[in-house]
N, C-alpha and C positions, 0 to 999 in steps of 0.2 A: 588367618584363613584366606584364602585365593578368592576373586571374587569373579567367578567368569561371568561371559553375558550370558543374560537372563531373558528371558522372553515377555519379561514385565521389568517397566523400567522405572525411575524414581521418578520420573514427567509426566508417567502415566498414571500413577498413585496420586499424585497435586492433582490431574486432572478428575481423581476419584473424588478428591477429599472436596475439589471447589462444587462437584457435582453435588454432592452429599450436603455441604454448608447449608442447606434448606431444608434439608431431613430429617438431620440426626444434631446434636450438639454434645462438643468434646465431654468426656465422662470425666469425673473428677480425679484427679493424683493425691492419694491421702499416706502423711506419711505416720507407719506403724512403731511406736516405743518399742511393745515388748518383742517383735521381729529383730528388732535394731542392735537388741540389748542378747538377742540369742546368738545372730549370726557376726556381731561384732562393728557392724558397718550401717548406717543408715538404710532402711528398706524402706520403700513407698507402693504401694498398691496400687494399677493401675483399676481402677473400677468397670469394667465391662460386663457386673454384675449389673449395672445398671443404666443400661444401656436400652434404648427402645426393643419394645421385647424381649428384654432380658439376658442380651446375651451381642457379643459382637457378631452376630452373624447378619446381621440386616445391611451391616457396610455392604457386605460382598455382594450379597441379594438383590439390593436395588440397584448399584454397581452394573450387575450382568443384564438385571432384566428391565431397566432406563434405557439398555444399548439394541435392543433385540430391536426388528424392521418393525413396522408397524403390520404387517401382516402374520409376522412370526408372532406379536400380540396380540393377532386375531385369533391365533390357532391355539392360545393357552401353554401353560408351563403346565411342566410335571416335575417334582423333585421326589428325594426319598431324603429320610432323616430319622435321628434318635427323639427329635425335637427342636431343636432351638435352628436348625436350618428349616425346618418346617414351619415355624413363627417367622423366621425374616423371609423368609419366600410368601408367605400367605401375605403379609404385613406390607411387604411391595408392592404383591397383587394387588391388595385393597386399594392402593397408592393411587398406582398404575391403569388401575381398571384393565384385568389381566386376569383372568381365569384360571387358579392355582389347584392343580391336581397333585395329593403328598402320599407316598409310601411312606407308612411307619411300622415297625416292628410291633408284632402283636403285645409284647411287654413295655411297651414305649409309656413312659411315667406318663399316669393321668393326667394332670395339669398340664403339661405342653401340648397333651391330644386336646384337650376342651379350647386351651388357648388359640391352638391352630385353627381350630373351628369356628370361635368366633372372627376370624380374622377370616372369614368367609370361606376358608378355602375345603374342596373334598378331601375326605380321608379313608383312606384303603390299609384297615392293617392285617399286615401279611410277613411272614418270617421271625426268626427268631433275632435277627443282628442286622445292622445297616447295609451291610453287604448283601445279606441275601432280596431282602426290603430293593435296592438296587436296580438286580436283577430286572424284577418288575417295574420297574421306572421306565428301563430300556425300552423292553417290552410295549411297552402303554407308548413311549415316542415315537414307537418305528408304526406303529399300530395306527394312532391317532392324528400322527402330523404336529403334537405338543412338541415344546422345545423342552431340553430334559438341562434343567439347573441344578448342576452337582452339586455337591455340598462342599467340593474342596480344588477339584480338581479343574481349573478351569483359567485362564489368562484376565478373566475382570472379575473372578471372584478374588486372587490372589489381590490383585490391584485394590481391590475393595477394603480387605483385610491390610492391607498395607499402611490408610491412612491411620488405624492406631497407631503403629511406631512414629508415622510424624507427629502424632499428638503424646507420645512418648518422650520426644527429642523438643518440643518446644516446650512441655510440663517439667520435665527436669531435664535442661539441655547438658549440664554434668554428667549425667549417667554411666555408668562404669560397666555394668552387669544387669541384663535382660531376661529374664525366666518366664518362659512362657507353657501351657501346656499345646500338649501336642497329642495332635489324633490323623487326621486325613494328613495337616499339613498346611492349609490357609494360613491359619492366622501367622503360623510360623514363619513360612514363606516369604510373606504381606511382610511380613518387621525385620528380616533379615536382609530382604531387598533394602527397604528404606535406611536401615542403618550401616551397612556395609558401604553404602556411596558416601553420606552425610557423615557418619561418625563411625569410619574401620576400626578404632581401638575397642569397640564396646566388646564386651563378650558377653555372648548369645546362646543361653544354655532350653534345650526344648529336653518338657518332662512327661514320659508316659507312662498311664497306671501299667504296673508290671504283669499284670493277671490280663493286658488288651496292648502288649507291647510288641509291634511291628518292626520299626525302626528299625531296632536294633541288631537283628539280625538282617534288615535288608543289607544296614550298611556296611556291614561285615562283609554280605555277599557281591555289595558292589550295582545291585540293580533291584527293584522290590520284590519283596518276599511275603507271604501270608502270611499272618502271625499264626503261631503252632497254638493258642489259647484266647479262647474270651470269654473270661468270666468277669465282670469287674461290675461295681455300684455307677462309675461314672460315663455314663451312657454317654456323653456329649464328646467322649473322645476314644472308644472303642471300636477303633476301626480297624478293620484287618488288612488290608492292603495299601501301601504308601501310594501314592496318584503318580503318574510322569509328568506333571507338571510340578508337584511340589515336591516329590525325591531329589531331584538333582539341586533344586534350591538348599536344601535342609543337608545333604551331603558336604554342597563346596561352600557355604556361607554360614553355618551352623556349628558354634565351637566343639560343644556334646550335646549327645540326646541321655539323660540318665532315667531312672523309673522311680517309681511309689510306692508303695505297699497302700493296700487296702486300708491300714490302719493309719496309714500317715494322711491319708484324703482324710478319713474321720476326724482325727485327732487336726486337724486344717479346718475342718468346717466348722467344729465347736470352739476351735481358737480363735477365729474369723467372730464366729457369733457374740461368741464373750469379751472379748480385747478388741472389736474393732465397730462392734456394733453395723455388722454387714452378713446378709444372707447371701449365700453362695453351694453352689452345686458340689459335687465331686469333682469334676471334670473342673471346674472353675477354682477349686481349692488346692488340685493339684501342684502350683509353682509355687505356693506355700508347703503344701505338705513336705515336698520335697527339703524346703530350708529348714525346715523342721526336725527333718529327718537325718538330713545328711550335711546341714551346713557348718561346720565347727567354726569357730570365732576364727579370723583372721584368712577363712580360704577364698572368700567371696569378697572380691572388690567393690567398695559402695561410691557413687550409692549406686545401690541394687532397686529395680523396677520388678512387681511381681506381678504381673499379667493376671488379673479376676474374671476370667473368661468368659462365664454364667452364671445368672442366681436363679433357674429357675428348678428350684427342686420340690420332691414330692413331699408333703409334710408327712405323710406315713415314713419315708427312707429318713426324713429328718428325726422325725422322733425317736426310731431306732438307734440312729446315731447318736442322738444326744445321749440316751439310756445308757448306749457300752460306752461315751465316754464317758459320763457322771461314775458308774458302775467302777473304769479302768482309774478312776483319779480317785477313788476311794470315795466319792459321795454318796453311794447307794451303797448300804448292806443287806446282803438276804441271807439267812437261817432259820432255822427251825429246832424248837426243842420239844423234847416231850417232857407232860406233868399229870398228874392223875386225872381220870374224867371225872372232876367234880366240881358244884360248883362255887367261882370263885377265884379258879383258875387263872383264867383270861383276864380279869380283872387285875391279879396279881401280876401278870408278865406285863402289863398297859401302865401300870404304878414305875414296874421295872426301868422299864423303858422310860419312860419320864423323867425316871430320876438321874438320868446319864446326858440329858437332854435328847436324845433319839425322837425323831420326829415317824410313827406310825404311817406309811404308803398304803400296805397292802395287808389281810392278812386272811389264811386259809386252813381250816379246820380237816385232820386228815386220821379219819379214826378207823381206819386198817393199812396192815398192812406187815409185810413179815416182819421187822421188828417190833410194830407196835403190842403194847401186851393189852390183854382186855381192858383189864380197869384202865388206862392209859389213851391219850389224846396227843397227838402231835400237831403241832402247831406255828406254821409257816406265816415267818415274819419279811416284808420288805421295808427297809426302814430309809430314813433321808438323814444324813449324816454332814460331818464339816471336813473332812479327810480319812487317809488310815490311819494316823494317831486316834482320832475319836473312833473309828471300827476297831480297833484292838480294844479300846478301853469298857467301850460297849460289849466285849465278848466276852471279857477280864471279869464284867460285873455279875455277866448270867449266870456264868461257872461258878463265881463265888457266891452266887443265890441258893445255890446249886440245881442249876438245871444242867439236862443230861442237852449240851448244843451239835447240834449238827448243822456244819459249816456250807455254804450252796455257793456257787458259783456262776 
C-alpha cells in the first residue's frame, strides 16, 4: 500500500498516547486457541472491550477535548453518537470539568443512554441513525457556541484512536495482520497511520456490517458515498458516510475493507462469550465475525490482531443473540405435538422427554385451532438439548411414542 502524508502523523499519536498515560491504561492482548485453530495462524484479541467505558472511544475524546482553549471549555461540547462516543465524550467531560451536551438516536441501546448519563452529561434523543442524530449536533454548535466533538471525523480524534495500534505493535511487535472494524473511520485511521510508518509490512484489513456498509462503495467511487442501507444490530459502527479526514486514510493505507453478515456478528459474540470469556458488542465482534466467516486456514498471515472495539451491549439484544445461536447450533429444540385432552397427557410427554435426557424450557397449552380436533390438545414444547444429533434423537423418540410432532422453527 502507498502511504501518502497524512494530516495526523505518528509524533502526534506518541504525543496522544504520553497525553492519555494518566487516563487510560493499555487494554490487554489475549491470545485465542479456537480462533487459531479456525483461521490456521495464531490470533490474539485486542481488548477494547475493556477499556474505560467500554469501548476505545475515550482515546479520541479526551485526545480532542484536553486540546480545546480554555474558553472553548467554557462554552461546553456537543457530540452525537450511537453510544459508546457519547460515553467517552461525557467520561472526558467529567474529567475535564466540561459541559457535555449528546445527540443520540431515539433507538440508541439503553445501557449506553443511562451510562452517558451518569457520566453527567445531557441527552437529546432524536433521529433514527447517527447521521441524522448529527445533524442536530451541528445545529446546537452554530446555535450555542458548543464545540461539536465528532465521533470520527476529526485530526485529535484520529490521533487519539491511533495509540491503540501503538499498543498493538508493542503487545505483539511480530504482528502480520490487523482486523479492525470499521464504521466512521477513527479507530481505523488511528492504526493504519501508526503501522504503515513503524511496520509497512502489516496488512491491515477494516470490516463492515454489510446491512451499514459505506466504504465500499465509496471506494469504488473514489470519494465518499452514502451507504444505500442501514439496517444492522451493530450500532457502534453504522454509519453512513465516510468522514474527509478518515476516507483518504483507509483508501491509501488500508489493504481491504470487506463486510459481515448479521449472522457472523451473532455467531462472534457467542464465540467471544463461550471460548474466550469476554463480552463484546456487535460492532466489537465484528473483526471476529469476519475470521469466522471468511477466513479459511492458510489466507491470513499470523499472527493476526483482532481489534475488540466495544463491550457495551444491551442484554435484551444479548439474549436474543444468544437464543438464535443456542437455537442455530442445535441446543434449543422447539415442537409441538398433539395427544388427546385427557388427563395424564402432559404428564406422559414430561416422562417422554425425560427419558431422552431433554431438559423442559418452556411449554404452552393450545386447544384450538384449524387442525386441532376437539377431543385433542396440542402442545408446544421448548426444550434445552446437547446438539442436533440429541434433536434428531429426541424427535426419533416422540414419533416412536407415537405422537403426531409438528416441527417449529
Amino acid at each position: 500500500m502507498t502511504s501518502p502524508t497524512s494530516t495526523v502523523t505518528v509524533a502526534e499519536i506518541r504525543a496522544a498516547a504520553d497525553l492519555l498515560s494518566t487516563v487510560i491504561a493499555p487494554t490487554p492482548m489475549e491470545f485465542n486457541r479456537g480462533l487459531s485453530e479456525r483461521v490456521g495462524a495464531d490470533v490474539f484479541l485486542k481488548c477494547e472491550n475493556l477499556q474505560r467505558a467500554g469501548s476505545f472511544k475515550i482515546r479520541g475524546a479526551y485526545t480532542r477535548m484536553s486540546r480545546l482553549t480554555p474558553e472553548e471549555k467554557a462554552r461546553g461540547v456537543v457530540a452525537a453518537s450511537a453510544g459508546n462516543h457519547a460515553q467517552g465524550v461525557a467520561l472526558a467531560g467529567q474529567m475535564l470539568g466540561i459541559d457535555v451536551k449528546v445527540y443520540m438516536p431515539v433507538r440508541a441501546p439503553m445501557p449506553k443512554v443511562q451510562a452517558t448519563k451518569a457520566y453527567g452529561a445531557e441527552i437529546v434523543q432524536v433521529g433514527q441513525t447517527l447521521d441524522e442524530s448529527l445533524v442536530h449536533a451541528r445545529a446546537w454548535a452554530q446555535e450555542s457556541g458548543a464545540v461539536l466533538i465528532h465521533p470520527f471525523d476529526h485530526h485529535d480524534i484520529v490521533a487519539g484512536q491511533g495509540t491503540c495500534g501503538l499498543e498493538i505493535l508493542e503487545q505483539c511487535p511480530d504482528v502480520k495482520t490487523v482486523v479492525v472494524g470499521l464504521g466512521g473511520g477513527g479507530l481505523l485511521a488511528g492504526i493504519a497511520i501508526a503501522m504503515r510508518e513503524l511496520r509497512p509490512d502489516v496488512r491491515i484489513i477494516g470490516v463492515q456490517a454489510e446491512q451499514a456498509a459505506a466504504y465500499p462503495a465509496s471506494l469504488a467511487a473514489g470519494h465518499p458515498l452514502a451507504a444505500e442501507k442501514m439496517s444492522t444490530m451493530a450500532d457502534g459502527i453504522a454509519v453512513g458516510l465516510p468522514g474527509d479526514v478518515t476516507f483518504p486514510v483507509v483508501r491509501d493505507m488500508v489493504d481491504s475493507v470487506e463486510t459481515v453478515s448479521e449472522g457472523g456478528m451473532s455467531r462472534a459474540l457467542l464465540f467471544l462469550l463461550e471460548r474466550a470469556k469476554l463480552v463484546v458488542e456487535p460492532a466489537g465482534a465484528s473483526a471476529v465475525g469476519w475470521l469466522l466467516e471468511n477466513a479459511e486456514v492458510g489466507e491470513v498471515e499470523g499472527p493476526v490482531v483482532a481489534v475488540l472495539s466495544g463491550g457495551n451491549i444491551d442484554p435484551l439484544l444479548m439474549l436474543r443473540i444468544i437464543r438464535h445461536g443456542m437455537v442455530a447450533a442445535g441446543r434449543y429444540l422447539q415442537f409441538a405435538v398433539r395427544v388427546p385432552d385427557t388427563p395424564g397427557s402432559l404428564a406422559g410427554i414430561l416422562a417422554d422427554c425425560a427419558g431422552v435426557d431433554a431438559n423442559i424450557l418452556e411449554i404452552e397449552h393450545i386447544r384450538t385451532g384449524p387442525q386441532i380436533n376437539v377431543d385433542e390438545v396440542e402442545i408446544a414444547l421448548r426444550l434445552e438439548t446437547r446438539g442436533p444429533e440429541h434433536c434428531a434423537r429426541v424427535l426419533d423418540a416422540m414419533r416412536a411414542k407415537g405422537y403426531t410432532v409438528i416441527e417449529q422453527h
